[in-house]
C-alpha positions, 0 to 999 in steps of 0.5 A: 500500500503507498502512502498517499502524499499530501497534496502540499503545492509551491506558494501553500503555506503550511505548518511545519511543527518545529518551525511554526509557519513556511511557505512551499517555494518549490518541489525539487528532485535532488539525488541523496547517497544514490536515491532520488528524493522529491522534496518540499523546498519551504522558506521560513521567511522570518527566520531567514531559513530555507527546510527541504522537507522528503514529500514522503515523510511530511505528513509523518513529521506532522507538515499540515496545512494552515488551520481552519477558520473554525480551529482559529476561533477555537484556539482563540476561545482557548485564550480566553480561558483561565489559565491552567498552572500544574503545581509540577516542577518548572522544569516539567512544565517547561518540557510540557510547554515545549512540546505543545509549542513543537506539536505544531497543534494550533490549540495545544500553542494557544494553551501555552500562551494562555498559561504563560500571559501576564498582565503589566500588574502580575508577577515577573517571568523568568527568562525561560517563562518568557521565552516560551511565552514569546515563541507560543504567541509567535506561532499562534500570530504568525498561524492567524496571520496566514489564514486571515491574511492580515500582517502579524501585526493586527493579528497580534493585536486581535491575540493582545486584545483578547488575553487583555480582555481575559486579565480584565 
């Protein structure tokens, strides 16, 4: 049975789980050790990265699609919600955050900003809070941008506006 390859073209945007949102710039043929590969070339223009990504193993890394307006009303419900803190560790937390933000799951990275937002009048973050905070509210951004066609800019407004609305 061949797997079915996902009907990713140049020009989508997609969601790569690791890096948050690419787009396709082209499919290319290239011979690695001897065997002739198809590959997603995707450009992560923000980062100034460039992934070539096997056709065959996307769907495996979890590569998909941008969300659905319905998920994005969803994780932005999600941000409306109280924040959920474990009394874990920190560091186990941190791993659990990590791995939302790296599931390229729009919801789980809607989760994570929603635990980690601060109000100006709440307690410090540390540095590692922050960082994961930011790379959440970056990936969330940059999801809802794509598929609103907004800039980053209002859709990280939309986003701020909503936590405010929360912490309110």
């Amino acid at each position: 049975m061949t797997k079915k390859k996902p009907d990713f073209r140049p020009n989508d945007y997609v969601v790569y789980p690791a890096h948050g949102v690419g787009q396709i710039v082209s499919i290319e043929q290239q011979e690695i050790a001897g065997i002739s590969l198809e590959l997603f070339v995707i450009s992560f223009e923000k980062d100034k990265m460039t992934l070539r990504v096997p056709t065959h193993k996307a769907e495996e890394i979890g590569m998909r699609s941008l969300s659905s307006p319905d998920v994005i009303t969803k994780a932005m419900t999600t941000l409306k919600g109280k924040a959920k803190v474990k009394r874990a560790m920190w560091s186990r937390r941190a791993q659990e955050y990590e791995q939302k933000i790296n599931s390229g799951d729009l919801i789980a990275i809607a989760e994570v900003v929603r635990d980690l937002h601060r109000s100006d009048d709440q307690r410090e973050q540390s540095y590692s809070e922050r960082q994961l905070y930011e790379a959440a509210l970056e990936r969330l951004t940059r999801e809802i941008a794509a598929v609103s066609g907004d800039d980053e800019i209002s859709a990280s407004k939309k986003v701020d506006e909503v936590l405010t609305a929360r912490a309110a």
